[in-house]
VOMIDO-447906 format. One line per 10 residues: number of its first residue (from 1); their letters; for each residue x, y, z of N, C-alpha, C, CB. Coordinates in Angstrom, 3 decimals, decimal comma, always signed. Each point is the difference from the previous one (the first is absolute). Glycine has a CB too. Layout:
NUM = a = X/Y/Z/X/Y/Z/X/Y/Z/X/Y/Z | ...
This chain:
1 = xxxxxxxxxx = +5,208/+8,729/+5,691/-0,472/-1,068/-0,837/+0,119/-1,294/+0,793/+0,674/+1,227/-2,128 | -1,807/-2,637/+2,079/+0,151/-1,021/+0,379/-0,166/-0,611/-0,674/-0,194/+0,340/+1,407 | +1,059/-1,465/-1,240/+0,032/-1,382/-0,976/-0,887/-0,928/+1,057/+2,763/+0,160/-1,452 | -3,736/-1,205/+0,579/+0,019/-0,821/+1,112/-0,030/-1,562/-1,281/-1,569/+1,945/+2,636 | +2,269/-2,401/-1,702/+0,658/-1,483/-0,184/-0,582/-0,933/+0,608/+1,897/+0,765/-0,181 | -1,708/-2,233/-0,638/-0,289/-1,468/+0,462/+1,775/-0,471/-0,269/-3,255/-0,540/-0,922 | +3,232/+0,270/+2,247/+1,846/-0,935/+0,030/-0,079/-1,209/-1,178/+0,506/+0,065/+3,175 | +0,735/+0,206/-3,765/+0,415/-0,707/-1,181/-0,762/-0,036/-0,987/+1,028/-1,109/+1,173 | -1,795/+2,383/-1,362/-0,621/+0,550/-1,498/+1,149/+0,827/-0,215/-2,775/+0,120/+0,149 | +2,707/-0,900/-2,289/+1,165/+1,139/-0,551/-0,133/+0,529/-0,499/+1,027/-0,550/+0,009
11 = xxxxxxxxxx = -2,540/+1,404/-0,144/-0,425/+1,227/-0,633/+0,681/+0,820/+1,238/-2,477/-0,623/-1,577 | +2,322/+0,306/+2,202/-0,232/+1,360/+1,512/+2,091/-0,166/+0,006/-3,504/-0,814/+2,485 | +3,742/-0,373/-2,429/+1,722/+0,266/-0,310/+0,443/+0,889/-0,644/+0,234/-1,783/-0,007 | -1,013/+1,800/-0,917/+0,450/+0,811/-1,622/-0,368/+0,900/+0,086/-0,069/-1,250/-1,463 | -1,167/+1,987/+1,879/-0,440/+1,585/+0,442/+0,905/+0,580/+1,018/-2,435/-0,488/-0,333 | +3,078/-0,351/+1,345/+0,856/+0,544/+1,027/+0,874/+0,345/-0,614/-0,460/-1,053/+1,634 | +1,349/+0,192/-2,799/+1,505/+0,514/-0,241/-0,647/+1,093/-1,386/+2,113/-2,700/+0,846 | -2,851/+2,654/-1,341/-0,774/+0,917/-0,770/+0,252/+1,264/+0,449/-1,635/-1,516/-0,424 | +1,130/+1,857/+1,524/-0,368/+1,423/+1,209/+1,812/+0,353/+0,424/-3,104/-1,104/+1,612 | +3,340/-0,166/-1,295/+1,408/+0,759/+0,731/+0,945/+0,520/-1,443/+0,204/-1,957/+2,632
21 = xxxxxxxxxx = -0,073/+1,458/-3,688/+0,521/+0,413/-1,154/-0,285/+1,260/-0,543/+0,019/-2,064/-0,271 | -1,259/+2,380/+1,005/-0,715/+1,676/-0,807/+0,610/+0,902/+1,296/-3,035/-0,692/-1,484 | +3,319/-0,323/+2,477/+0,285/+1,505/+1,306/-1,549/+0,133/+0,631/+2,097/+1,935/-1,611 | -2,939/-3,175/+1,598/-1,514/+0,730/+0,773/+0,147/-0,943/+0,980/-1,928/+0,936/-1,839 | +1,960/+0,232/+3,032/-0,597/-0,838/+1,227/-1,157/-0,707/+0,235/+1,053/+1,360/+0,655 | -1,055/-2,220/+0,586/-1,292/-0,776/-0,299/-0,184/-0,895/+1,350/+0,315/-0,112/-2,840 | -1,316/+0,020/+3,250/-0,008/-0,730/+1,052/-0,880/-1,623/-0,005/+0,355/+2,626/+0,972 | +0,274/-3,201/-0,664/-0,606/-1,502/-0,334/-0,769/-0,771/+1,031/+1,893/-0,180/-1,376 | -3,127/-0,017/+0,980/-1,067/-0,861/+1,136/-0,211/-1,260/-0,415/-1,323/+1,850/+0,608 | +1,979/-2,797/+0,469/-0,205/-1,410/-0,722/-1,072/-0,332/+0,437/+2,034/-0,793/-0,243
31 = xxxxxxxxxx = -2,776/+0,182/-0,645/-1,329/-0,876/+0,124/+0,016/-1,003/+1,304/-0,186/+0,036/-2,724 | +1,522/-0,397/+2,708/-0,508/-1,002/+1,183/-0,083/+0,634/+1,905/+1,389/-2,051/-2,026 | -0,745/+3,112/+1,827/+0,193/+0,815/+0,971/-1,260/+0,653/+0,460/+2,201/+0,222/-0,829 | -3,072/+0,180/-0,342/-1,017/+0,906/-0,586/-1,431/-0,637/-0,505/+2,110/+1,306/-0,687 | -2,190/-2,184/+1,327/-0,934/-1,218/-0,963/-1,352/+0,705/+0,047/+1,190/-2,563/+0,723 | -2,182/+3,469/+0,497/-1,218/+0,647/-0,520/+0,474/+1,457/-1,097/-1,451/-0,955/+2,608 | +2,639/+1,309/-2,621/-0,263/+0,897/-0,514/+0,284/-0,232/-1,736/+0,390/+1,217/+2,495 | +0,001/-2,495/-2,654/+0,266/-0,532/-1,278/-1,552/-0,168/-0,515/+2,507/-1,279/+0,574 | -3,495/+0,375/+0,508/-0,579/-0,214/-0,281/-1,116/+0,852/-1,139/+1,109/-1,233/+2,022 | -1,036/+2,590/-0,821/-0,973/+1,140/-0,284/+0,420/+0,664/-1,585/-0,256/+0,591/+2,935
41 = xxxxxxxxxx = +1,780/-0,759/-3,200/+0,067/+0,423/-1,606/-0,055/-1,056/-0,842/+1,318/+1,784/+0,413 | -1,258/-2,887/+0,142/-0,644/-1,036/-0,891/-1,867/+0,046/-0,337/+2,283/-1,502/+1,156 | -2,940/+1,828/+0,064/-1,221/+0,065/-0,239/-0,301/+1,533/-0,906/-0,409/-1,722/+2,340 | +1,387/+2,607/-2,188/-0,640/+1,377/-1,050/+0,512/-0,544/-1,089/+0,054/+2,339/+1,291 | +1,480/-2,771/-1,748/+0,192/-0,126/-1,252/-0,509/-1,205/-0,881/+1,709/+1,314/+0,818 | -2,629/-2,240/+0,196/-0,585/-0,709/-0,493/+1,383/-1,214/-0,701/-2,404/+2,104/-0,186 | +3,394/-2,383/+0,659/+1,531/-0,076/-1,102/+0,369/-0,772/+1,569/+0,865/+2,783/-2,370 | -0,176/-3,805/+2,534/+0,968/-0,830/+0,736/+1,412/-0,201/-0,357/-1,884/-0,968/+0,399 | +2,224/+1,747/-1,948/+1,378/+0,225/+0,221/+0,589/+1,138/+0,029/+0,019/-1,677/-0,757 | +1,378/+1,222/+0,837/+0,508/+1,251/+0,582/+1,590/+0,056/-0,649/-1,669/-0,107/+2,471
51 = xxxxxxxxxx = +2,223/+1,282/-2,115/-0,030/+1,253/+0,533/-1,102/+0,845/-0,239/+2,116/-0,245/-0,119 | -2,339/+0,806/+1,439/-1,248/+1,188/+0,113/+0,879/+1,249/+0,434/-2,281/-1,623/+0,915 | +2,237/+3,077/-1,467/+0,858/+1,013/+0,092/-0,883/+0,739/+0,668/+1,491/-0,181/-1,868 | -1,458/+1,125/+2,969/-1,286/+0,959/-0,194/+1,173/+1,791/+0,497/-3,019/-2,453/+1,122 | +3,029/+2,851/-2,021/+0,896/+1,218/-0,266/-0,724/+1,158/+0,856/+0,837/-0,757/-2,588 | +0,179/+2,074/+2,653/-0,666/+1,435/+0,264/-1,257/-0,197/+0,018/+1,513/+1,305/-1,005 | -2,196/-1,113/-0,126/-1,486/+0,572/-0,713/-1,298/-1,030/+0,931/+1,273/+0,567/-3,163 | -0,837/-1,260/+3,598/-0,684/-1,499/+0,284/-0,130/-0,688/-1,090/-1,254/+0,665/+1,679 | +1,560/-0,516/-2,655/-0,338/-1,297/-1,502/+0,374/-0,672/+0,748/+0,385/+0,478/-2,421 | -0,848/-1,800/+2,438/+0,460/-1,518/-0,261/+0,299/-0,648/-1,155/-1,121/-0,129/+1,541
61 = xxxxxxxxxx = +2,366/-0,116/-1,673/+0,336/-0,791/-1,384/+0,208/-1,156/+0,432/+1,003/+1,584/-1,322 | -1,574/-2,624/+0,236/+0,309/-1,167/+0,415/+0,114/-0,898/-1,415/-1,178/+0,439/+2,500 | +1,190/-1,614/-2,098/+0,245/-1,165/-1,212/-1,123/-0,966/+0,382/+2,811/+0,088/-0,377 | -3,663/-0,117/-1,032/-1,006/-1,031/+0,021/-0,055/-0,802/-1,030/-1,115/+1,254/+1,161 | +0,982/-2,601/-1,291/-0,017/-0,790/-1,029/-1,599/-0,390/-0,621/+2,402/-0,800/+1,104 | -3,010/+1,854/-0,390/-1,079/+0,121/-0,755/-0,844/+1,075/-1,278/+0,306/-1,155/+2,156 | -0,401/+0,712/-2,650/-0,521/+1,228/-1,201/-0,840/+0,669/-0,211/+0,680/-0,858/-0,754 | -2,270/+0,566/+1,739/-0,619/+0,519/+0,503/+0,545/+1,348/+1,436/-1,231/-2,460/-1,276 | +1,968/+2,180/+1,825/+0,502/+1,147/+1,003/+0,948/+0,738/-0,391/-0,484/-1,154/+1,591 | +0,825/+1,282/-3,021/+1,021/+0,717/-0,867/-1,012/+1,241/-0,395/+1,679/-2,251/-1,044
71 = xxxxxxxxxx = -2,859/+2,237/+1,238/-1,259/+0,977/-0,058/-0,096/+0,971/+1,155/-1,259/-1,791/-1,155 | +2,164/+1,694/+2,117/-0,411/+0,224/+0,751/+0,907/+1,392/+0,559/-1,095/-2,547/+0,016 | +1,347/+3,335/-1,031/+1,369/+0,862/-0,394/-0,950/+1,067/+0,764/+1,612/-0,763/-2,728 | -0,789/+1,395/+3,855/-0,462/+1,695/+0,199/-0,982/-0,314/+0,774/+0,449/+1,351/-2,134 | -0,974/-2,903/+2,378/-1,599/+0,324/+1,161/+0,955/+0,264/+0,981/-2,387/-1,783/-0,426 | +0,797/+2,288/+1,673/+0,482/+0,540/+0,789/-0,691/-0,767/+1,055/+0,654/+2,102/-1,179 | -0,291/-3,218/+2,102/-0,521/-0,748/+1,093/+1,022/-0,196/+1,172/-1,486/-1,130/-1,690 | +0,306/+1,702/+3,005/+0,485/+0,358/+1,459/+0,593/+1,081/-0,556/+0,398/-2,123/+1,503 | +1,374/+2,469/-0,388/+0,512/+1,016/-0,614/+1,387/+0,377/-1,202/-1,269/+0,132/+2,211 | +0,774/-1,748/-2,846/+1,161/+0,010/-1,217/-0,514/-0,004/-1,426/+1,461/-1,318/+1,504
81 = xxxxxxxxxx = -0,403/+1,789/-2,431/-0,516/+0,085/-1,568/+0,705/-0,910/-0,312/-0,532/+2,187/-0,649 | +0,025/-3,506/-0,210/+0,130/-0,760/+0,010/+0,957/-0,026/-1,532/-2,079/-0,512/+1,944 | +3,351/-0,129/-1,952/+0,873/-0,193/-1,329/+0,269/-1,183/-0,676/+0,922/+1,577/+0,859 | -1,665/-2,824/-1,265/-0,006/-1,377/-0,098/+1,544/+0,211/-1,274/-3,417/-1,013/+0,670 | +4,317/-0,116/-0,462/+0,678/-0,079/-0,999/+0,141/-1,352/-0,335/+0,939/+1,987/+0,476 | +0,326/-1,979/-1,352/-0,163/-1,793/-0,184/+1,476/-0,702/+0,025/-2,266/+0,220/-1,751 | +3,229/+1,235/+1,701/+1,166/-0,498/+0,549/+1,151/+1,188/+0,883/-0,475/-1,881/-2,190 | +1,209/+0,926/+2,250/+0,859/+1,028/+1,412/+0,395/+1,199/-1,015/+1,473/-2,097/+2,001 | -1,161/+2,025/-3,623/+0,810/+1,200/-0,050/-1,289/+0,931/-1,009/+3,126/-1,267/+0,185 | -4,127/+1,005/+0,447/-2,008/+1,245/-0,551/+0,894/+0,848/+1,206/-3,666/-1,724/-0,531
91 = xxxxxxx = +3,214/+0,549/+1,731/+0,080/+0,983/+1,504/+1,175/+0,633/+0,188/-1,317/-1,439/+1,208 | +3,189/+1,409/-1,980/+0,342/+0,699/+0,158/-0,443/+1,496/-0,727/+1,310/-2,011/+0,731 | -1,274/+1,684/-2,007/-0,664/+1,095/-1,048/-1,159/+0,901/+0,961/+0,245/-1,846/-2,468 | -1,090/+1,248/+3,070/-0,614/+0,698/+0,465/+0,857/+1,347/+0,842/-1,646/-2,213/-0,202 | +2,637/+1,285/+1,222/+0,368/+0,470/+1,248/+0,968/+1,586/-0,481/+0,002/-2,984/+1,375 | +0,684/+2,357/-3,430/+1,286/+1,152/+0,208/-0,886/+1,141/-0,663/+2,678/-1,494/-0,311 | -4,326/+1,667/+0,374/-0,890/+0,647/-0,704/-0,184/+1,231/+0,888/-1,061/-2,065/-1,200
């Protein structure tokens, strides 16, 4: 599983101590380290915030504050299925699923 993070976002704080509390490993890509590859799940999820998860299966879960890309449950673009949520503890629910 990868987390990927923007430094001193406290959604992505809160998904980290989230994950380590369940016992799930996880590997973390910071955005600033990572900046085209942020880019490229910013351009599929259509979504600039974050935490972005992308698990086993390839889902991408992510957090969007938009309500239009909350539609966007189960597509399937490039090689991820796309999981729009709207807060850190959808995407855990998702994760202990």
């Amino acid at each position: 599983m990868k987390i990927v993070t923007l430094k001193g976002c406290d959604r992505c704080s809160s998904l980290k101590r989230e994950l380590e509390k369940l016992n799930i490993f996880y590997k973390e890509i910071s955005c600033e380290e990572n900046e085209d590859f942020c880019d490229e799940l910013e351009v599929i999820t259509d979504s600039c915030d974050y935490p972005m998860l992308i698990d086993v299966n390839n889902r991408l879960i992510y957090i969007t504050s938009d309500y239009e890309n909350l539609k966007k449950v189960n597509q399937k673009k490039d090689e991820y299925v796309l999981k729009p949520c709207i807060s850190v503890q959808q995407i855990v629910q998702i994760i202990k699923k």
